[in-house]
N, CA, C and O atoms as a GROMACS GRO file, in nm:
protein
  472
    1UNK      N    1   0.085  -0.117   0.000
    1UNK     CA    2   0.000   0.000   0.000
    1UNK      C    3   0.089   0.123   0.000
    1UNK      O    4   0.188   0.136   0.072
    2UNK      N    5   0.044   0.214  -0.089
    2UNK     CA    6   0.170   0.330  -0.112
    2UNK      C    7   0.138   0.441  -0.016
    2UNK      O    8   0.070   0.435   0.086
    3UNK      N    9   0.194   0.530  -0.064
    3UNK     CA   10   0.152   0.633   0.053
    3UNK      C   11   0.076   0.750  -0.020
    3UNK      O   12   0.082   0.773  -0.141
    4UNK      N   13  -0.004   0.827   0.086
    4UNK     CA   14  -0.104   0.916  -0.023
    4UNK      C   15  -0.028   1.080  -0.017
    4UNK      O   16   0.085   1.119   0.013
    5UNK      N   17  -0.113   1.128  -0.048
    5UNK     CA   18  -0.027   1.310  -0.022
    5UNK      C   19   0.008   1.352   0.108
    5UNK      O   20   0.102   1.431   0.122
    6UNK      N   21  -0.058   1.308   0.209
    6UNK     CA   22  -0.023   1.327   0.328
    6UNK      C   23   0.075   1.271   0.417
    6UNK      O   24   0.124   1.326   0.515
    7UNK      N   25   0.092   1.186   0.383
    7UNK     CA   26   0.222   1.082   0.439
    7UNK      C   27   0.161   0.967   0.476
    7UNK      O   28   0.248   0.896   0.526
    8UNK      N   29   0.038   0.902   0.477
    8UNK     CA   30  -0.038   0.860   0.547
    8UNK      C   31  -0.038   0.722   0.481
    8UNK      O   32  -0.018   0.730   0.360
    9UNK      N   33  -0.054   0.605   0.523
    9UNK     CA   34  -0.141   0.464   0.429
    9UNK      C   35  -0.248   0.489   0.435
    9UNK      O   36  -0.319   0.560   0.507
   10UNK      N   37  -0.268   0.397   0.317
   10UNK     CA   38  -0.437   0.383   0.334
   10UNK      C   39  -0.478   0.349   0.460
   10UNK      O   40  -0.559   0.416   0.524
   11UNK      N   41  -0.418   0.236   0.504
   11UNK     CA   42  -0.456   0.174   0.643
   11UNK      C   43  -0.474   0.232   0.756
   11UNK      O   44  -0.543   0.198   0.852
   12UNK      N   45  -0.371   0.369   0.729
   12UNK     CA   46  -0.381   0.427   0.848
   12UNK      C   47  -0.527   0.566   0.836
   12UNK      O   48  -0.608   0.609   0.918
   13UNK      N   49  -0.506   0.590   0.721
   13UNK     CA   50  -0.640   0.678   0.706
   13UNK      C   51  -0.754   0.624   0.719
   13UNK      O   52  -0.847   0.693   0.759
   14UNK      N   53  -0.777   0.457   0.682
   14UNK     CA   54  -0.903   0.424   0.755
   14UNK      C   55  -0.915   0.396   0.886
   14UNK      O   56  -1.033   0.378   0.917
   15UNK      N   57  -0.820   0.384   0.997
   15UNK     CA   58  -0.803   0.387   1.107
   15UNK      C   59  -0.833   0.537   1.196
   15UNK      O   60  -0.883   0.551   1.307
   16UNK      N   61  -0.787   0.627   1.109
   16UNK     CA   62  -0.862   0.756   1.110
   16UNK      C   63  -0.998   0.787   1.153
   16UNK      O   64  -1.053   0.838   1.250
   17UNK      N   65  -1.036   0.722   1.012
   17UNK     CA   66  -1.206   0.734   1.003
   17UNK      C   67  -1.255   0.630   1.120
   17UNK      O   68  -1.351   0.653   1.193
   18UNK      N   69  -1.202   0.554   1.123
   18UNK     CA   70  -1.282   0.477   1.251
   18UNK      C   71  -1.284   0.577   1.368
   18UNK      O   72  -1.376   0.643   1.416
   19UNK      N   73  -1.155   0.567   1.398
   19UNK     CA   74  -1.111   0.637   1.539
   19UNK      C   75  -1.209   0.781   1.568
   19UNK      O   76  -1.231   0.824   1.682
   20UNK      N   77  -1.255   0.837   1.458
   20UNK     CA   78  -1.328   0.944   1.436
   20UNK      C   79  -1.526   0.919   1.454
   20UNK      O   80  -1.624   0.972   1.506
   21UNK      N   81  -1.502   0.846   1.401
   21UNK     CA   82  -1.684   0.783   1.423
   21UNK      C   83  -1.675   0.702   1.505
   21UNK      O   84  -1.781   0.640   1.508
   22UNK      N   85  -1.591   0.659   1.592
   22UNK     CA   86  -1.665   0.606   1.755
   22UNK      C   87  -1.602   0.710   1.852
   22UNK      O   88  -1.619   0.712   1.974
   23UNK      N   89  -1.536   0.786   1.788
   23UNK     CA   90  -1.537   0.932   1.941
   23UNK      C   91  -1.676   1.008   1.887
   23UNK      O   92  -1.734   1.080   1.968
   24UNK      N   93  -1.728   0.996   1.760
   24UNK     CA   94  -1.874   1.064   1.726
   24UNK      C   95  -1.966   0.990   1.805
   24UNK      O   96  -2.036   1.049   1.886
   25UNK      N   97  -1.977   0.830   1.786
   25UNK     CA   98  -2.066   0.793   1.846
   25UNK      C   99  -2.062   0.826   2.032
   25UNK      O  100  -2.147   0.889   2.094
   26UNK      N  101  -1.977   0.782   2.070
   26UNK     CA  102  -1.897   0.748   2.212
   26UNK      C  103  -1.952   0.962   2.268
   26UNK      O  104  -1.993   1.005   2.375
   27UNK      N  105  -1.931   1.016   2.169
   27UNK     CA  106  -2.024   1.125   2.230
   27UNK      C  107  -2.162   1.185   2.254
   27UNK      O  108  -2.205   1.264   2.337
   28UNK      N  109  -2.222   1.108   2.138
   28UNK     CA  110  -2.318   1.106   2.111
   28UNK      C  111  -2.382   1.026   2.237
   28UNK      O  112  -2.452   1.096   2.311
   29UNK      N  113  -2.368   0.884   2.273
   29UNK     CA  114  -2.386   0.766   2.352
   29UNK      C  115  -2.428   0.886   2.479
   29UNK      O  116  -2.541   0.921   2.511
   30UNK      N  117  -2.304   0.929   2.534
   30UNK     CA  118  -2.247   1.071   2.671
   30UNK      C  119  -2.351   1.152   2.660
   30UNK      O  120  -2.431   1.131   2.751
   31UNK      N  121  -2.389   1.248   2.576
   31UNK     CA  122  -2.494   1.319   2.536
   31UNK      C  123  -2.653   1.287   2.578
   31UNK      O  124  -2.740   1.359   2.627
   32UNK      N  125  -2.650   1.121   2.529
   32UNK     CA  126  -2.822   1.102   2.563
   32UNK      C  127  -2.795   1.025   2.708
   32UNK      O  128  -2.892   0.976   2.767
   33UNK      N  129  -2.690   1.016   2.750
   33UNK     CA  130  -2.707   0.903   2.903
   33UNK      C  131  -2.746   1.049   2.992
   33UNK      O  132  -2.846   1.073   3.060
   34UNK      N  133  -2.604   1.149   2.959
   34UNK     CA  134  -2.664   1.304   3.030
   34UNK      C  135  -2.767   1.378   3.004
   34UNK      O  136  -2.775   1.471   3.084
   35UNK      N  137  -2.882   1.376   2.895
   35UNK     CA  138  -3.012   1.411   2.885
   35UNK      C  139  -3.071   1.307   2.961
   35UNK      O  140  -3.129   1.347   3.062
   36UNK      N  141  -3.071   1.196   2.942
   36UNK     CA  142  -3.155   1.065   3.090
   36UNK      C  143  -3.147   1.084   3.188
   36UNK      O  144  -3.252   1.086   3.253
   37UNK      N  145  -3.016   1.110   3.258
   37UNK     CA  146  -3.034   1.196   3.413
   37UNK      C  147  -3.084   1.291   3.412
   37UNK      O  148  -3.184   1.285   3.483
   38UNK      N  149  -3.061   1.444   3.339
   38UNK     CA  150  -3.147   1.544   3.367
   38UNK      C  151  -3.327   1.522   3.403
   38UNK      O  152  -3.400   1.573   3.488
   39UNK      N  153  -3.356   1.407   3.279
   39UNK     CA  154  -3.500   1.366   3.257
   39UNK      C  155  -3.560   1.313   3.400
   39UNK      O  156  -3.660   1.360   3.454
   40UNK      N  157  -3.484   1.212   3.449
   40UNK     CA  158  -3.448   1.143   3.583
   40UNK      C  159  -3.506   1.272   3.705
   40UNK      O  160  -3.610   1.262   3.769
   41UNK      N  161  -3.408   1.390   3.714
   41UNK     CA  162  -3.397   1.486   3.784
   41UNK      C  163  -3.525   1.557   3.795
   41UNK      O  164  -3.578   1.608   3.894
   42UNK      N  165  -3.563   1.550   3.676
   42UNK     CA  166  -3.684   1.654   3.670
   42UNK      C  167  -3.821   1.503   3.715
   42UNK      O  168  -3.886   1.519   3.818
   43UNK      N  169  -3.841   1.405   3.649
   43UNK     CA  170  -3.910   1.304   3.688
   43UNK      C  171  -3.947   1.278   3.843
   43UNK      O  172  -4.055   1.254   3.897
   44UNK      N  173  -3.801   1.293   3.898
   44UNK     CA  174  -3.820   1.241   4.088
   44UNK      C  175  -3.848   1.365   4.117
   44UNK      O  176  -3.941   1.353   4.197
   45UNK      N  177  -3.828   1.472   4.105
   45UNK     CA  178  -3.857   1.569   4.142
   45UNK      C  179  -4.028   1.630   4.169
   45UNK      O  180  -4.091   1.684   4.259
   46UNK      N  181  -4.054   1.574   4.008
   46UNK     CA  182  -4.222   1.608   4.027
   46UNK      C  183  -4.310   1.508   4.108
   46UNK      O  184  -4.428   1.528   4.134
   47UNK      N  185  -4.234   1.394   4.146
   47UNK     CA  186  -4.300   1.276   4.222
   47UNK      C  187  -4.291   1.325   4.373
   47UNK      O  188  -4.390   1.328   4.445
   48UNK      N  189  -4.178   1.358   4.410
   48UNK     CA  190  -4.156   1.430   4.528
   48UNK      C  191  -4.032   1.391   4.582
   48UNK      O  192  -4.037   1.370   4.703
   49UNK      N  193  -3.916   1.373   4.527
   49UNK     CA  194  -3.809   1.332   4.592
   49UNK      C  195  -3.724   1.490   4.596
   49UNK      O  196  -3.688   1.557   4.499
   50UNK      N  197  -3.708   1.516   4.731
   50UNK     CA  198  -3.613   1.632   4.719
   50UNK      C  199  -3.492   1.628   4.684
   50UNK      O  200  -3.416   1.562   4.754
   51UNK      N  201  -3.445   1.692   4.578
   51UNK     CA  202  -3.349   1.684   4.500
   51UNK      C  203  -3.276   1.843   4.550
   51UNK      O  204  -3.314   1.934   4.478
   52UNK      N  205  -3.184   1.883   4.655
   52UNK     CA  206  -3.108   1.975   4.659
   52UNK      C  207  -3.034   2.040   4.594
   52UNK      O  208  -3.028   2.161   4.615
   53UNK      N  209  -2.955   1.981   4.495
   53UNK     CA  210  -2.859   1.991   4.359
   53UNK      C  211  -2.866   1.901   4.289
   53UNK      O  212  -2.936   1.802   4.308
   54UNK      N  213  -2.778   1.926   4.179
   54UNK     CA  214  -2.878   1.811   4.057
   54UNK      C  215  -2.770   1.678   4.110
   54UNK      O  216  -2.670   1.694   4.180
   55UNK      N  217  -2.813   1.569   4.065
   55UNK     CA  218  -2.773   1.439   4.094
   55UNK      C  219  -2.734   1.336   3.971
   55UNK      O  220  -2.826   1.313   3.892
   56UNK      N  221  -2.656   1.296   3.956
   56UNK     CA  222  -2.626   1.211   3.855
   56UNK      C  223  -2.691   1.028   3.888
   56UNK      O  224  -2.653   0.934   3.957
   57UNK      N  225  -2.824   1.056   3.777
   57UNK     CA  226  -2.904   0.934   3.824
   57UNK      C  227  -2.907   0.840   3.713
   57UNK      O  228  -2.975   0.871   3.614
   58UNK      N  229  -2.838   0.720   3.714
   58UNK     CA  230  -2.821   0.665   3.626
   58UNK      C  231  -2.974   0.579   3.584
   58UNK      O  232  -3.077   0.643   3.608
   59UNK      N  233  -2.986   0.476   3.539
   59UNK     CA  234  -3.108   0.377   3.564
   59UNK      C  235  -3.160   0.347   3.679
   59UNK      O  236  -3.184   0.232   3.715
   60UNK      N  237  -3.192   0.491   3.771
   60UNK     CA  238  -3.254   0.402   3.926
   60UNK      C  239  -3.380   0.387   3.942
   60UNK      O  240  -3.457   0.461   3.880
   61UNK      N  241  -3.438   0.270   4.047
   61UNK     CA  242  -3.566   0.288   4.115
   61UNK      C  243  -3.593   0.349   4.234
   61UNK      O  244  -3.528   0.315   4.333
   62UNK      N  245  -3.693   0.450   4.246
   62UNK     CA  246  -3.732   0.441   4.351
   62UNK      C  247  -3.895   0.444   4.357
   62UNK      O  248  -3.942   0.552   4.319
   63UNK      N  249  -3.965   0.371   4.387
   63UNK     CA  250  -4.116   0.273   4.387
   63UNK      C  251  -4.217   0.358   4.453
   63UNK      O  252  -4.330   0.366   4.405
   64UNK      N  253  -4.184   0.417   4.554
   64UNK     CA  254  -4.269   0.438   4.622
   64UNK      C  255  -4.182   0.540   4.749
   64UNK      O  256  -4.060   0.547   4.767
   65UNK      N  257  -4.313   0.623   4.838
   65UNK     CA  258  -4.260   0.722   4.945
   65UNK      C  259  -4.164   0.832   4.885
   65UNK      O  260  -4.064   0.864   4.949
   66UNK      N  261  -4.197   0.895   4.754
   66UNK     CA  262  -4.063   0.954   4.713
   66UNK      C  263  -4.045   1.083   4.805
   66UNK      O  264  -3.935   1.138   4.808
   67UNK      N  265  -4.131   1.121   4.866
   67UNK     CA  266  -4.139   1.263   5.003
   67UNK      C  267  -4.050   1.230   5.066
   67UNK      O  268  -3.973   1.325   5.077
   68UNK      N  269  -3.994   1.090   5.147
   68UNK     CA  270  -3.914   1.040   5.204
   68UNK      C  271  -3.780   1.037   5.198
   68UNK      O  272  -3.706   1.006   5.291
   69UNK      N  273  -3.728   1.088   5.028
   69UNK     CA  274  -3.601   1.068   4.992
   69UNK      C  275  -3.580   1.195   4.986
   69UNK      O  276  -3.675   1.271   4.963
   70UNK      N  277  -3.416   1.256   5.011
   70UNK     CA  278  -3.323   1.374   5.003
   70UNK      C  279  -3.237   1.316   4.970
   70UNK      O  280  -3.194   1.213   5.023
   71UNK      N  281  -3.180   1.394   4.839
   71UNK     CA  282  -3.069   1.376   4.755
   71UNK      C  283  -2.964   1.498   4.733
   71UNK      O  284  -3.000   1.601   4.675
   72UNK      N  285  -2.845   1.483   4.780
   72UNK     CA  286  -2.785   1.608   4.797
   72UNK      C  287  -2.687   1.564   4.726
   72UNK      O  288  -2.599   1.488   4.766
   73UNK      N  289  -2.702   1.631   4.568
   73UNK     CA  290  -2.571   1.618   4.461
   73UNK      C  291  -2.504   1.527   4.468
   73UNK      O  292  -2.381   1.530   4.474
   74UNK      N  293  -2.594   1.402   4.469
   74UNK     CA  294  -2.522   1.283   4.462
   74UNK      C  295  -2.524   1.222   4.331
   74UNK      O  296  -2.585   1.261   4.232
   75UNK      N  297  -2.425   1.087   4.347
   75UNK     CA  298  -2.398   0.997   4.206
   75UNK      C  299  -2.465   0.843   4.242
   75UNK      O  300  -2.417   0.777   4.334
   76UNK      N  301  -2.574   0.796   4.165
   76UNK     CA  302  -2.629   0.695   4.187
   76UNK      C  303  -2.600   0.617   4.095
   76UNK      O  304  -2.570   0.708   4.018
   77UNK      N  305  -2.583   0.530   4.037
   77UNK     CA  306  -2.523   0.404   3.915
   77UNK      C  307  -2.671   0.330   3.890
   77UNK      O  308  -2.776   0.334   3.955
   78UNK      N  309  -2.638   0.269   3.786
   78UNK     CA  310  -2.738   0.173   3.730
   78UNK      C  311  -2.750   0.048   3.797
   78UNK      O  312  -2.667  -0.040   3.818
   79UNK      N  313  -2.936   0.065   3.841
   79UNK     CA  314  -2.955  -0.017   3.938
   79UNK      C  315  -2.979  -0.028   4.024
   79UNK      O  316  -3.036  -0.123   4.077
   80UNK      N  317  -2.937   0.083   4.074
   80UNK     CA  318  -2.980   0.141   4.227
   80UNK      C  319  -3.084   0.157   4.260
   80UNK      O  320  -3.146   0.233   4.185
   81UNK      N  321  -3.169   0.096   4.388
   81UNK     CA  322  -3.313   0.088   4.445
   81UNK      C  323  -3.320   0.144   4.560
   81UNK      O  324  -3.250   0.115   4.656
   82UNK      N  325  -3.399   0.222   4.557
   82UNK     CA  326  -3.424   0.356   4.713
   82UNK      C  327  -3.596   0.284   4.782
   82UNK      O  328  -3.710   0.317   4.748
   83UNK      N  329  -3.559   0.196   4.871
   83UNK     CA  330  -3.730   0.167   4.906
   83UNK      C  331  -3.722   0.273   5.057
   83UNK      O  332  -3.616   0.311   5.108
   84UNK      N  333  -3.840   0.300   5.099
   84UNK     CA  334  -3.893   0.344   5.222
   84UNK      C  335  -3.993   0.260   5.253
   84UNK      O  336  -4.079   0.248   5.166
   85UNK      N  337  -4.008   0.187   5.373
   85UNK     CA  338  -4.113   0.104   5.397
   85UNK      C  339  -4.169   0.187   5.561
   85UNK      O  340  -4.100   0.262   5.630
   86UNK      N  341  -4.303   0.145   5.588
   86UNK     CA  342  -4.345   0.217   5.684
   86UNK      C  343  -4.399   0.370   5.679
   86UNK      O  344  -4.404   0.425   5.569
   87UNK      N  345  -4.429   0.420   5.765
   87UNK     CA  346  -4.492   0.570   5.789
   87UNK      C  347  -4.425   0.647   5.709
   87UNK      O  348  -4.303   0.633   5.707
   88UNK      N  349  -4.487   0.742   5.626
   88UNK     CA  350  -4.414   0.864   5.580
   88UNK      C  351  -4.314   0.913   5.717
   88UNK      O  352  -4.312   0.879   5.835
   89UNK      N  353  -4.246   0.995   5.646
   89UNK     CA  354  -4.101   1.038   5.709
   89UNK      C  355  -4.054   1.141   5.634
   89UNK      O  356  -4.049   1.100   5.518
   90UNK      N  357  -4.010   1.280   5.642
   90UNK     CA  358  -3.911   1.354   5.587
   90UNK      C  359  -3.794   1.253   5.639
   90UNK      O  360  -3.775   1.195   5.746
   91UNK      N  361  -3.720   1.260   5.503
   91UNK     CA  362  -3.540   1.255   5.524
   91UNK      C  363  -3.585   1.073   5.601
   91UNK      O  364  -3.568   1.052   5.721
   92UNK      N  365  -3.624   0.997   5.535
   92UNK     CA  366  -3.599   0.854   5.558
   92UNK      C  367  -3.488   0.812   5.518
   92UNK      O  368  -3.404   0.758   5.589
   93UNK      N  369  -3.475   0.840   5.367
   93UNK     CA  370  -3.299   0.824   5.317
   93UNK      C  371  -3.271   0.956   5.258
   93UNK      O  372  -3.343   1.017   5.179
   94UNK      N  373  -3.161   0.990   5.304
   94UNK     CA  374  -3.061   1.100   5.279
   94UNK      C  375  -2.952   1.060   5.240
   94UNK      O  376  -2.895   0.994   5.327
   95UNK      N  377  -2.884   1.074   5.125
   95UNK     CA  378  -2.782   1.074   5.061
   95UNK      C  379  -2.669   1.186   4.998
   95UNK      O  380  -2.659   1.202   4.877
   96UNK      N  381  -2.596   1.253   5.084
   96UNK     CA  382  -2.536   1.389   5.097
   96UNK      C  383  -2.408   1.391   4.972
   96UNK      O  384  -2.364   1.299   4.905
   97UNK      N  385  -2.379   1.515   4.975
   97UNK     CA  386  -2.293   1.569   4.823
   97UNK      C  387  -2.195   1.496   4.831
   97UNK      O  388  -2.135   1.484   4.938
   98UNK      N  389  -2.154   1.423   4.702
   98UNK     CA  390  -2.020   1.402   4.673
   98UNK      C  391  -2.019   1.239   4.717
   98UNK      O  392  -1.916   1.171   4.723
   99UNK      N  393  -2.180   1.184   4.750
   99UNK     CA  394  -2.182   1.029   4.742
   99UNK      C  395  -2.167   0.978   4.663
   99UNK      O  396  -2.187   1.054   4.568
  100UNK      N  397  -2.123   0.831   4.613
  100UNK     CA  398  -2.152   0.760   4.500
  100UNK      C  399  -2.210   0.660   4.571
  100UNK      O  400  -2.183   0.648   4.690
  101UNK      N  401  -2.315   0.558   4.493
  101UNK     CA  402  -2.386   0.490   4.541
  101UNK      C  403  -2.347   0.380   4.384
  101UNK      O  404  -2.361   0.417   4.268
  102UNK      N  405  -2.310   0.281   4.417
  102UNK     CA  406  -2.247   0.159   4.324
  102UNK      C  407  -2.375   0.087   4.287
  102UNK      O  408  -2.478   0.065   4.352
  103UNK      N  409  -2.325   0.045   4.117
  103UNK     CA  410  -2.453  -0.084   4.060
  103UNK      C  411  -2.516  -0.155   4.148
  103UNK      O  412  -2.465  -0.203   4.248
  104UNK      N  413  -2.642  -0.166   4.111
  104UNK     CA  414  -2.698  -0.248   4.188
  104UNK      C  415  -2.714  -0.279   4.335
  104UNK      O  416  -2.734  -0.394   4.375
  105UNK      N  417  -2.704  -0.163   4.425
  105UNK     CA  418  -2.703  -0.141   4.565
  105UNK      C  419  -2.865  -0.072   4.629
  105UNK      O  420  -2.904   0.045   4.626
  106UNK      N  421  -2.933  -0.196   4.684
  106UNK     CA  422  -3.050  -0.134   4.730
  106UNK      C  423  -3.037  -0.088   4.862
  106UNK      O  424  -2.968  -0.159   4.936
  107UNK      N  425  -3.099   0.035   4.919
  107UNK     CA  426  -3.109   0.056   5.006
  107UNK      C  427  -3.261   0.094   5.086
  107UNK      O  428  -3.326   0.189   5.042
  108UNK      N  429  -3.312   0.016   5.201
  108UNK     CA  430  -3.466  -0.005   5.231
  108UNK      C  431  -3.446   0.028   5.366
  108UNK      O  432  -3.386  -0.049   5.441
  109UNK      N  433  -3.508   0.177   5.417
  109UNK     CA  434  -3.539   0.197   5.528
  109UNK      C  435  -3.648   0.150   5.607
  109UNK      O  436  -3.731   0.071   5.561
  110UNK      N  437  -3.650   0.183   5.696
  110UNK     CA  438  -3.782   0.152   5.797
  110UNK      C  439  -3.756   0.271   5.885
  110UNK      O  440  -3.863   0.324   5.915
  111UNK      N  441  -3.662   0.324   5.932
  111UNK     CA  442  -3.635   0.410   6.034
  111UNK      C  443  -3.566   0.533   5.974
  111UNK      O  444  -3.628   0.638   5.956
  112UNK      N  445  -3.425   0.518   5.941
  112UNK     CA  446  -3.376   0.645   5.891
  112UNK      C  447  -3.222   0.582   5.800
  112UNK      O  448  -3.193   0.468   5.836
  113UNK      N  449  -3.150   0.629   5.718
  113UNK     CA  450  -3.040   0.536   5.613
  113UNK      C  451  -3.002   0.725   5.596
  113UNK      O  452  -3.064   0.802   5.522
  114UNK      N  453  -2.891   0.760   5.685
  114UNK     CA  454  -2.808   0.857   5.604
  114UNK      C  455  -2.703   0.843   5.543
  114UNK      O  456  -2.646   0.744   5.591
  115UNK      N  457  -2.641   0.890   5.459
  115UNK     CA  458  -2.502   0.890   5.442
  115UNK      C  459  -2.440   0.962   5.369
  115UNK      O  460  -2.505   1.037   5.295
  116UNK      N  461  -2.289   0.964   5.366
  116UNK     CA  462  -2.252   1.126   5.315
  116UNK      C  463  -2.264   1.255   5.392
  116UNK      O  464  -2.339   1.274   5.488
  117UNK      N  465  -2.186   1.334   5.341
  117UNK     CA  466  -2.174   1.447   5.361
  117UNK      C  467  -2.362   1.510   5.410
  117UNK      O  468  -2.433   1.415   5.378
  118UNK      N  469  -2.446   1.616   5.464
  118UNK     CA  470  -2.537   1.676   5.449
  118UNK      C  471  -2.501   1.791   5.421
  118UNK      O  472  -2.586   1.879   5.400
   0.00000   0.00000   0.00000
């Protein structure tokens, strides 16, 4: 394979074009996961989960009691389940700034579940 005007192979100019359309896609991908949290944000919000600062909410549940939950600029992962069981409650689970909360980690009060920073 010879070389073109640029100094380049072919091989390497289609390596180019790849490398170029999956940092397009790979941003694109970033783009709609960060419109899904915002969507997320505004969603728990109108249900009633107090949301203090915005929160990075990946695929989570939370089912039910959303009055019960405070979220203070936290990071939740895909998977994550927020239950409240029992009597309404302000601040049943509180989750303070600068938490991360890992795949697939449920957390089910009955009494009170803080953690993090408030």
């Amino acid at each position: 394979m010879g070389l073109n005007g640029a100094g380049m192979t072919r091989d390497n100019h289609e390596l180019g074009r790849f490398t170029a359309m999956a940092f397009l896609l790979c941003t694109t991908l970033r783009f709609c996961e960060g419109f899904a949290s915002r969507c997320r944000n505004v969603t728990y919000r109108f249900l009633g989960v107090d949301l203090r600062k915005y929160c990075w909410l990946r695929n989570i549940e939370i089912s039910r009691n959303w009055q019960d939950v405070i979220l203070h600029g936290c990071a939740l992962d895909r998977g994550v389940v927020l239950l409240c069981s029992g009597a309404a409650r302000r601040s049943k689970i509180e989750i303070g700034e600068g938490t991360y909360i890992n795949r697939y980690t449920i957390l089910d009060a009955h009494q009170r579940i803080g953690i993090g920073r408030e």
